[in-house]
C-alpha positions as CSV (number, residue, x, y, z in Angstrom):
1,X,-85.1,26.0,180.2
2,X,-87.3,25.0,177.6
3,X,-88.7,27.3,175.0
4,X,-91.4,28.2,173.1
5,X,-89.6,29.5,169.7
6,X,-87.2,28.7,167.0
7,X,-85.4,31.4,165.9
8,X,-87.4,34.0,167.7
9,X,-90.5,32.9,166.0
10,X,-93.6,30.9,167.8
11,X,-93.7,27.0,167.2
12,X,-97.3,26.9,167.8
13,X,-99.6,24.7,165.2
14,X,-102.9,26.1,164.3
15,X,-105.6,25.2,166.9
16,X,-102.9,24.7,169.5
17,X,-101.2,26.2,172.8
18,X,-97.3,26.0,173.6
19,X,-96.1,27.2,176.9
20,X,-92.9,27.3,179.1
21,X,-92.4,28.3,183.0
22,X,-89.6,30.9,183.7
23,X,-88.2,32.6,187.3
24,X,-87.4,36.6,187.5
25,X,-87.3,39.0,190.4
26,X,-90.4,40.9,190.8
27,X,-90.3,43.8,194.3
28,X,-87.0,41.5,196.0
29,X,-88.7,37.8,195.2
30,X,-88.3,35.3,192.7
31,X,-91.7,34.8,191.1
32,X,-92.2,32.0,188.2
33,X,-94.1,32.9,185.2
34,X,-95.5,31.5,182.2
35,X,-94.9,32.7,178.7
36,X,-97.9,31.3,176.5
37,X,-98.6,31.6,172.7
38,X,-102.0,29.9,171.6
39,X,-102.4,29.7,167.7
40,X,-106.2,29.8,166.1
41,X,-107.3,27.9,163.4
42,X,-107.1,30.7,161.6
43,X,-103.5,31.5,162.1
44,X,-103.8,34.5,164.6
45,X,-101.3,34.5,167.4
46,X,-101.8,34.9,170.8
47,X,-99.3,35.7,172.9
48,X,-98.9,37.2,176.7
49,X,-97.0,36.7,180.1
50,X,-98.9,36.0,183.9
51,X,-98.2,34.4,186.9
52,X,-100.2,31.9,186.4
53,X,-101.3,28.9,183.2
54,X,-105.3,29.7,184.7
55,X,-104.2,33.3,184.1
56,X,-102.7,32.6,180.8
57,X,-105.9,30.7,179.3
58,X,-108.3,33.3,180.7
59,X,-106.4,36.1,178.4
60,X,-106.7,34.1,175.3
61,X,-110.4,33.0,176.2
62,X,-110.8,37.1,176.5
63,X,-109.0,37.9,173.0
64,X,-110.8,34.8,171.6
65,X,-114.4,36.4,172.4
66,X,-113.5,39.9,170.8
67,X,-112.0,37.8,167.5
């Protein structure tokens, strides 16, 4: 599995997005996910879980509007 962190810490550069794929059991079925961290110019980290990448960018595009 590849990862996203060092140490337990985001390896994201400024202006950037890092994300990895992952399975877990979710009501009986194995679902894949995607663990996402998107780091603004600014230095802000965003960070969140969904099913989806499409999912994933939407958040950050939400948290980047009210930032």
């Amino acid at each position: 599995m590849s990862t996203i962190n060092k140490n337990g810490c985001s390896v994201c550069a400024a202006g950037s997005e890092n994300y990895c794929t992952y399975s877990t059991r979710l009501r009986g079925k194995n679902v894949k996910m995607y663990q996402y961290d998107f780091r603004a110019e600014n230095g802000n980290l965003f960070s969140t879980v969904a099913s989806t990448l499409a999912e994933c960018r939407k958040k950050r595009d939400e948290w980047l509007n009210k930032n």
